[in-house]
C-alpha positions in Angstrom: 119.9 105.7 99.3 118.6 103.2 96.8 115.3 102.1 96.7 114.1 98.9 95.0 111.0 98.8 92.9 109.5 96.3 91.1 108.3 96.9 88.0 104.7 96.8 88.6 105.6 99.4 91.5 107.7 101.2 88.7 104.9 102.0 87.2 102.3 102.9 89.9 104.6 105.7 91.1 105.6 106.7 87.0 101.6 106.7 86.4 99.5 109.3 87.6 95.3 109.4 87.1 94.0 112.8 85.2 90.9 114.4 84.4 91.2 114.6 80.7 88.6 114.4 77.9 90.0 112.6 75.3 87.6 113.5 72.9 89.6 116.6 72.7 91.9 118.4 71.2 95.3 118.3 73.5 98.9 119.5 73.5 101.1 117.2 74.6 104.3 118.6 74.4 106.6 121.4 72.8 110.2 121.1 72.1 113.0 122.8 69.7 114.8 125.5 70.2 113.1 129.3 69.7 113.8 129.4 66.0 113.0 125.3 65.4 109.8 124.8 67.6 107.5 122.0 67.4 104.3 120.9 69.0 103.2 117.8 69.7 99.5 117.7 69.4 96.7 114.4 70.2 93.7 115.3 68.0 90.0 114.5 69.3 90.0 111.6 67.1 93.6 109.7 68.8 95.7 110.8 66.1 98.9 112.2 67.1 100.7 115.0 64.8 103.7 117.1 65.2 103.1 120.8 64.3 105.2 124.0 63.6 104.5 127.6 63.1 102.9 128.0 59.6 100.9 125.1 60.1 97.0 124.7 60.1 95.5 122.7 62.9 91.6 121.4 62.3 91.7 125.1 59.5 93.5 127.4 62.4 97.1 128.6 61.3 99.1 128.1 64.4 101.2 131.8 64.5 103.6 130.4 67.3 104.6 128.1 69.7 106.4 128.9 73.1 107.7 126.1 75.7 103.7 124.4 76.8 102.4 126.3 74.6 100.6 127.0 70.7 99.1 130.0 69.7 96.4 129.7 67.0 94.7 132.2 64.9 90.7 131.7 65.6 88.8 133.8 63.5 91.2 136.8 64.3 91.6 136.1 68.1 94.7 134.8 69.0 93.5 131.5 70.7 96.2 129.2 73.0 96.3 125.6 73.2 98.1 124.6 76.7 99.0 121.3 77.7 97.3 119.4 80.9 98.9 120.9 84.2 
């Protein structure tokens, strides 16, 4: 079964509304394989950056990053940075 959409319909179904403060600090995405992870990360400010274990975000070393996730050191306290569900 096909369906045809236009491309103004594309992107009505392709676009979904959040709740999301983006004066935040926000994961968007991991990727990489468990040796070779990477995060993708939108800082408060709009900046994007990509990130990897050994990294500092905002003075925090990041100590690891699973699949949707980043771990970061926070004063002693391992702290995690999830992306939007």
């Amino acid at each position: 079964m096909t369906q045809d959409l236009t491309v103004g319909a594309a992107g009505k179904h392709a676009t979904l509304d959040a709740d999301i403060d983006l004066s935040k600090t926000m994961l968007l995405g991991t990727s990489g394989g468990a040796s070779q992870m990477r995060a993708l990360i939108r800082l408060g400010g709009g900046e994007i950056v990509s990130k990897s274990v050994g990294d500092d975000l905002k003075g925090h070393p990041i100590v690891a990053i699973d699949p949707g996730k980043v771990i970061l050191n926070i004063d002693g306290t391992a702290t995690a940075l999830v992306g939007p569900s």
